[in-house]
C-alpha positions as CSV (number, residue, x, y, z in Angstrom):
1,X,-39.8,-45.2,-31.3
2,X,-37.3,-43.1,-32.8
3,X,-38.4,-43.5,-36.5
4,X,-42.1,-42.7,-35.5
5,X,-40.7,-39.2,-34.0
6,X,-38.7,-38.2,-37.0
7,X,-41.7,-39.3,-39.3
8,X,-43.8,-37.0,-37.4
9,X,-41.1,-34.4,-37.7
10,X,-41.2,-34.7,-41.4
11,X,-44.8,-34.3,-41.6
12,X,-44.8,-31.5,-39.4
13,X,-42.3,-30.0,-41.9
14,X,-44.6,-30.8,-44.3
15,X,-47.5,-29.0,-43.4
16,X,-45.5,-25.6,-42.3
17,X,-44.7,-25.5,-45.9
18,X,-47.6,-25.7,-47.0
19,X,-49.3,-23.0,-44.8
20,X,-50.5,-19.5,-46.5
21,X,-47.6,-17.4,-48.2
22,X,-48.9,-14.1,-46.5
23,X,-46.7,-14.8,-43.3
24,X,-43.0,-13.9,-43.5
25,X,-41.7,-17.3,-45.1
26,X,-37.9,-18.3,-46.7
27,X,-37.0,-21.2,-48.3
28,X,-33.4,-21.9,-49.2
29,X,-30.6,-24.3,-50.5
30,X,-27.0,-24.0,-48.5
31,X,-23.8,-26.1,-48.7
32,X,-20.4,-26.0,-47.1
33,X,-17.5,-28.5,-45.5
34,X,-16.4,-28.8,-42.2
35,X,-15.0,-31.6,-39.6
36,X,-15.8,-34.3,-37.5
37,X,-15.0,-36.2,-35.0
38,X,-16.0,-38.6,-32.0
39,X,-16.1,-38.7,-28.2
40,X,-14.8,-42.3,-26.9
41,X,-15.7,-43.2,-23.4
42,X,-13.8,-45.1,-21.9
43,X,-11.0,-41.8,-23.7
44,X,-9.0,-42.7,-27.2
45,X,-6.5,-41.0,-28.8
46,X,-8.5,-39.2,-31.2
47,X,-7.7,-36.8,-34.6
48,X,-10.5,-34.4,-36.7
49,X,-11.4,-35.5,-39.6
50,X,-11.4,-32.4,-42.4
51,X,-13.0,-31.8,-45.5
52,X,-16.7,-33.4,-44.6
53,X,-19.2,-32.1,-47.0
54,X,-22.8,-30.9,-46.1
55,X,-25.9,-29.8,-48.1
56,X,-29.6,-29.1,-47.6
57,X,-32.8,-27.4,-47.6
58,X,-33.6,-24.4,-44.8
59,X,-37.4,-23.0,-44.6
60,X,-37.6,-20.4,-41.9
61,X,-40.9,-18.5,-40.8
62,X,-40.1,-14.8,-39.6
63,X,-42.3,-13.6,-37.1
64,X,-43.1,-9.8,-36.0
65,X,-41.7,-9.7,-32.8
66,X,-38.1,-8.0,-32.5
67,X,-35.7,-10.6,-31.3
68,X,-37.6,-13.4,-31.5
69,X,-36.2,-13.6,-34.8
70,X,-37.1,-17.0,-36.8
71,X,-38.4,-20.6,-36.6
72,X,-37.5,-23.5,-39.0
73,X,-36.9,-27.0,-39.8
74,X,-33.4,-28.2,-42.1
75,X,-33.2,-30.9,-44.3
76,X,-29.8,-32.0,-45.2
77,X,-27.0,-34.4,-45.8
78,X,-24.1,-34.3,-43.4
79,X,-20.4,-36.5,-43.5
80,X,-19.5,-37.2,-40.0
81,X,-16.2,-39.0,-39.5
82,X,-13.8,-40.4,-36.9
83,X,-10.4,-41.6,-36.7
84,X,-9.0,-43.2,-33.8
85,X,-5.6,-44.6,-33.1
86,X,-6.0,-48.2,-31.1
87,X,-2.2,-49.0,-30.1
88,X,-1.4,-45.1,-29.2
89,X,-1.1,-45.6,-25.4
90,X,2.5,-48.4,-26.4
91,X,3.3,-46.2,-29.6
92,X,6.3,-43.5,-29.1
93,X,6.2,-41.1,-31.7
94,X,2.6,-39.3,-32.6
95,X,3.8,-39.5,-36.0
96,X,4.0,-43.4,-35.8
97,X,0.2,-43.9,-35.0
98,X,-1.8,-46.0,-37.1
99,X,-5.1,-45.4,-37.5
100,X,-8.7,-46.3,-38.4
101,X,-11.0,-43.8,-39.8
102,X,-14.8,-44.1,-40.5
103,X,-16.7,-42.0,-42.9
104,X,-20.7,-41.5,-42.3
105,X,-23.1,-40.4,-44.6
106,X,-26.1,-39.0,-42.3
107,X,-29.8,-37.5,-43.3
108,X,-30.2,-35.1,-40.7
109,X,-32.7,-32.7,-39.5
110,X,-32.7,-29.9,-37.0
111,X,-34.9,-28.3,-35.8
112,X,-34.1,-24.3,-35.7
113,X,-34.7,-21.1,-33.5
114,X,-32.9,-18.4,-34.8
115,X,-32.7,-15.2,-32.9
116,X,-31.1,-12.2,-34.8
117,X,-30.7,-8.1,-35.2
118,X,-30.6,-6.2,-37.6
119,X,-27.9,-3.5,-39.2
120,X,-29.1,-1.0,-41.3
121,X,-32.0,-3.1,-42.7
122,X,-29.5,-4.9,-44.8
123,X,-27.6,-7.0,-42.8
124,X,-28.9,-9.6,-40.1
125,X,-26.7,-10.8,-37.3
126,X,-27.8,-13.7,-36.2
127,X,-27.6,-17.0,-33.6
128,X,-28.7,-20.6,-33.6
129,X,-30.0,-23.0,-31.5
130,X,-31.3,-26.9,-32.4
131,X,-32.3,-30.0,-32.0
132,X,-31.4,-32.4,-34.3
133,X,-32.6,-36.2,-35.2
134,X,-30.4,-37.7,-37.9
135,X,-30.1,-41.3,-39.8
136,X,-26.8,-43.1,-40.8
137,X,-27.3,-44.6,-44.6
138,X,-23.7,-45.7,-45.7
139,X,-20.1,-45.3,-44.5
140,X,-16.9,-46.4,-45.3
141,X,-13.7,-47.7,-43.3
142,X,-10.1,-47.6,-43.7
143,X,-8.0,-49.9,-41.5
144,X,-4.0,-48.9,-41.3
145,X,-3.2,-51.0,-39.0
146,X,-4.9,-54.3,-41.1
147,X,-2.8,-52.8,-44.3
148,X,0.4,-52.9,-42.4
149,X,-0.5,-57.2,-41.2
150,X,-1.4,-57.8,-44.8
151,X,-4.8,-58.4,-44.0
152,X,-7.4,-57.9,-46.9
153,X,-9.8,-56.1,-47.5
154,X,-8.5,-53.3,-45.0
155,X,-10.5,-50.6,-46.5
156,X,-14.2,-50.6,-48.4
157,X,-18.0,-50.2,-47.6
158,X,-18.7,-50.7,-43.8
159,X,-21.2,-53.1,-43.1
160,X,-24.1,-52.4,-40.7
161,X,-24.9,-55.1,-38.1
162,X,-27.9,-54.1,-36.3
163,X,-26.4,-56.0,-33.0
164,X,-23.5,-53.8,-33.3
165,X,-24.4,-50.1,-35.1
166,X,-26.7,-47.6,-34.5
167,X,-28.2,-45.9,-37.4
168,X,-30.4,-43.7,-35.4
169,X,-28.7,-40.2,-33.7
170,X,-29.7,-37.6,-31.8
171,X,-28.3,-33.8,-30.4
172,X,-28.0,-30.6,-29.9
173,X,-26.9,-28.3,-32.4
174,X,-25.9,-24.0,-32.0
175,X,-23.7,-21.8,-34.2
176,X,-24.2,-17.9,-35.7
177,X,-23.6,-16.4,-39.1
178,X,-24.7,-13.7,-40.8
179,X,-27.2,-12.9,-44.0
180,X,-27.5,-9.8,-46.4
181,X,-31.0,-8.7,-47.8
182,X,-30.9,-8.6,-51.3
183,X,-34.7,-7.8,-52.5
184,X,-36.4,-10.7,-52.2
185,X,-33.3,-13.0,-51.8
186,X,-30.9,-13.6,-48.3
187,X,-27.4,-14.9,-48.7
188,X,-26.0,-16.0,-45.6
189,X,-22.9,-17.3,-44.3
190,X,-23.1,-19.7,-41.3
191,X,-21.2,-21.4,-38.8
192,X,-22.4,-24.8,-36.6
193,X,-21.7,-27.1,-34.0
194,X,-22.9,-30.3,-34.0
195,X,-23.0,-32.3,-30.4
196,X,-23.9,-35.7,-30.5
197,X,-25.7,-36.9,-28.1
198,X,-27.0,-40.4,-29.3
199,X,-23.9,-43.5,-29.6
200,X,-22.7,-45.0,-33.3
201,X,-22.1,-48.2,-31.4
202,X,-23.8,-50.0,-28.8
203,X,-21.9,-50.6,-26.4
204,X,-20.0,-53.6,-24.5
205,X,-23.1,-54.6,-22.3
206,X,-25.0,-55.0,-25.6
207,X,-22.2,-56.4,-28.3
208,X,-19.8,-58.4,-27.3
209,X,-18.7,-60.0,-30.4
210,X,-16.1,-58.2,-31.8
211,X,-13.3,-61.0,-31.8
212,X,-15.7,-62.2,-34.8
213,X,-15.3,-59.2,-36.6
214,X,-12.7,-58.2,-39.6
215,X,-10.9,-55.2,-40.3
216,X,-14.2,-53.3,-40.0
217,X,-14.2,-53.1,-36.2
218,X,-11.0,-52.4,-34.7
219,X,-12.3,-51.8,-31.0
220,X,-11.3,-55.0,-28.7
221,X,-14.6,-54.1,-26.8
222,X,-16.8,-51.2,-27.7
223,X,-16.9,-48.2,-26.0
224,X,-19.1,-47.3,-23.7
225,X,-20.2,-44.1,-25.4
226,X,-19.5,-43.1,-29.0
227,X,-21.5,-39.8,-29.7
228,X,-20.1,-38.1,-33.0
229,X,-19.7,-34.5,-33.3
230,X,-19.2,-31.9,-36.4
231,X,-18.2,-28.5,-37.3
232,X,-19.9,-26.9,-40.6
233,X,-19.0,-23.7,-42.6
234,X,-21.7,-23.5,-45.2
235,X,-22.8,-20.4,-47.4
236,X,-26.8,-20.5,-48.4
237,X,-29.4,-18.5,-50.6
238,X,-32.7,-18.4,-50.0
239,X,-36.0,-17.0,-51.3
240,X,-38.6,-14.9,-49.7
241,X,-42.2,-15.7,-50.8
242,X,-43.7,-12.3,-49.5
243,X,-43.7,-9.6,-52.0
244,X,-44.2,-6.4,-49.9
245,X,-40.7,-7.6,-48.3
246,X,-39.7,-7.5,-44.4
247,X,-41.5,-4.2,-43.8
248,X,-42.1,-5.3,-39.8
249,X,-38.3,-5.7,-39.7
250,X,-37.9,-1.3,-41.0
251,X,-40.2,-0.6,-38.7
252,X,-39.1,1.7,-35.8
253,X,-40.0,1.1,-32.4
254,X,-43.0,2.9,-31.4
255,X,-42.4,5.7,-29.1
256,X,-44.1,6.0,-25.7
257,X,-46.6,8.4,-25.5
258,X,-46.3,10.4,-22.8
259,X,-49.6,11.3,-20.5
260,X,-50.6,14.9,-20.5
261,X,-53.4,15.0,-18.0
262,X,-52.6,16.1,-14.9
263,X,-54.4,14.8,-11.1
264,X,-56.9,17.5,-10.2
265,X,-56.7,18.0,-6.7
266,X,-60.3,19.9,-6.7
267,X,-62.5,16.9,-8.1
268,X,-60.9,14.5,-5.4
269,X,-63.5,13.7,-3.0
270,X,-62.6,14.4,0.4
């Protein structure tokens, strides 16, 4: 079910880009770093994850209403991570935890509403609000614990059980930034939140083999919910297609005429 609904995302994406070029269209290349990490239910002792990467396509279509701001679709490659610390609930020190950490290499696509004003013509302020439907393709583990029992290989390529692993994800997405008008080119500076809403693993009622596992899987029994979430600082530049420019955007408000005619008492019928 899920594939069918991002494949008819996708062509949906498809076909706004190929609509007419007289409409107030942008299409744009961005990339940045950020963090992750993951929301255990039953709660672990968790750690952010820095230094994720992220990349991607933007297409936005502007339309002429003030505030309404922008519409788009995002096509990109996002690092999600986790690192989670088993024994910390019979470990003294916080500097003594031992940990295992996950790296996930995701497609992801959100969906975009953009609101925004403007400053001076040149400048847009501007918020974000999404959907996003996402697909895990690789990751990799590292097991400290398994490297302190001797126990080999306790780092490499994670492999996907379909029993165990979710590759599908879903959630909500918001952030803000800002952009500057350069002619027919937008540079922009953007900040997001990622809030998972689908689980990386499925959960104890559905995978109870993790005693088979090796140093991949460190979980005695999987949690219940596992939703991953990120953080993203990415700079972007995009391309207008429009030549007249944004001219709806300079604009001013239209004033409201004022009625001069007056009620004439005389022509009221009695």
């Amino acid at each position: 079910m899920m594939r069918r609904v991002v494949f008819a995302l996708l062509l949906s994406a498809a076909a706004a880009l190929c609509t007419p070029l007289h409409a107030q269209h942008t299409l744009g290349v961005y990339a940045g770093c950020g963090m992750g990490t993951a929301r255990f239910y039953p709660v672990q002792e968790t750690r952010s994850t820095w230094g994720l990467y992220t990349a991607g396509l933007s297409w936005r279509h502007y339309g002429k209403q003030r505030g309404v701001g922008s519409f788009g679709v995002d096509l990109e490659l996002l690092q999600s991570a986790f690192s989670y610390a088993p024994y910390a609930s019979i470990t003294e020190k916080e500097e003594n935890y031992r940990y295992y950490s996950r790296h996930i290499n995701t497609l992801s696509l959100p969906i975009v509403w953009q609101p925004h004003v403007y400053i001076k013509r040149r400048v847009r302020i501007f918020l974000e609000a999404a959907v996003t439907f996402s697909y895990r393709f690789s990751s990799t583990y590292e097991n400290e614990l398994a490297l302190d029992d001797g126990i080999e290989p306790w780092k490499g390529k994670y492999e996907y059980k379909t029993a165990r692993d979710n590759r599908w994800g879903y959630g909500l997405a918001g952030g803000g930034g800002v952009s500057v008008l350069i002619r027919q080119f937008e540079l922009s500076f953007r900040a997001r939140y990622y809030f998972g809403l689908g689980d990386i693993l499925r959960n104890r009622n559905k995978y109870a083999d993790n005693g088979q596992d090796g140093a991949e899987n460190p979980f005695w029994a999987s949690p219940l919910r596992s939703p991953l979430d990120n953080l993203t600082f990415t700079i972007g530049l995009s391309y207008r297609f429009n030549k007249e420019g944004f001219d709806v955007w300079k604009m001013p408000r239209r004033k409201r005429e004022k009625r001069e005619e007056g009620f004439n008492y005389q022509a009221a019928p009695y």
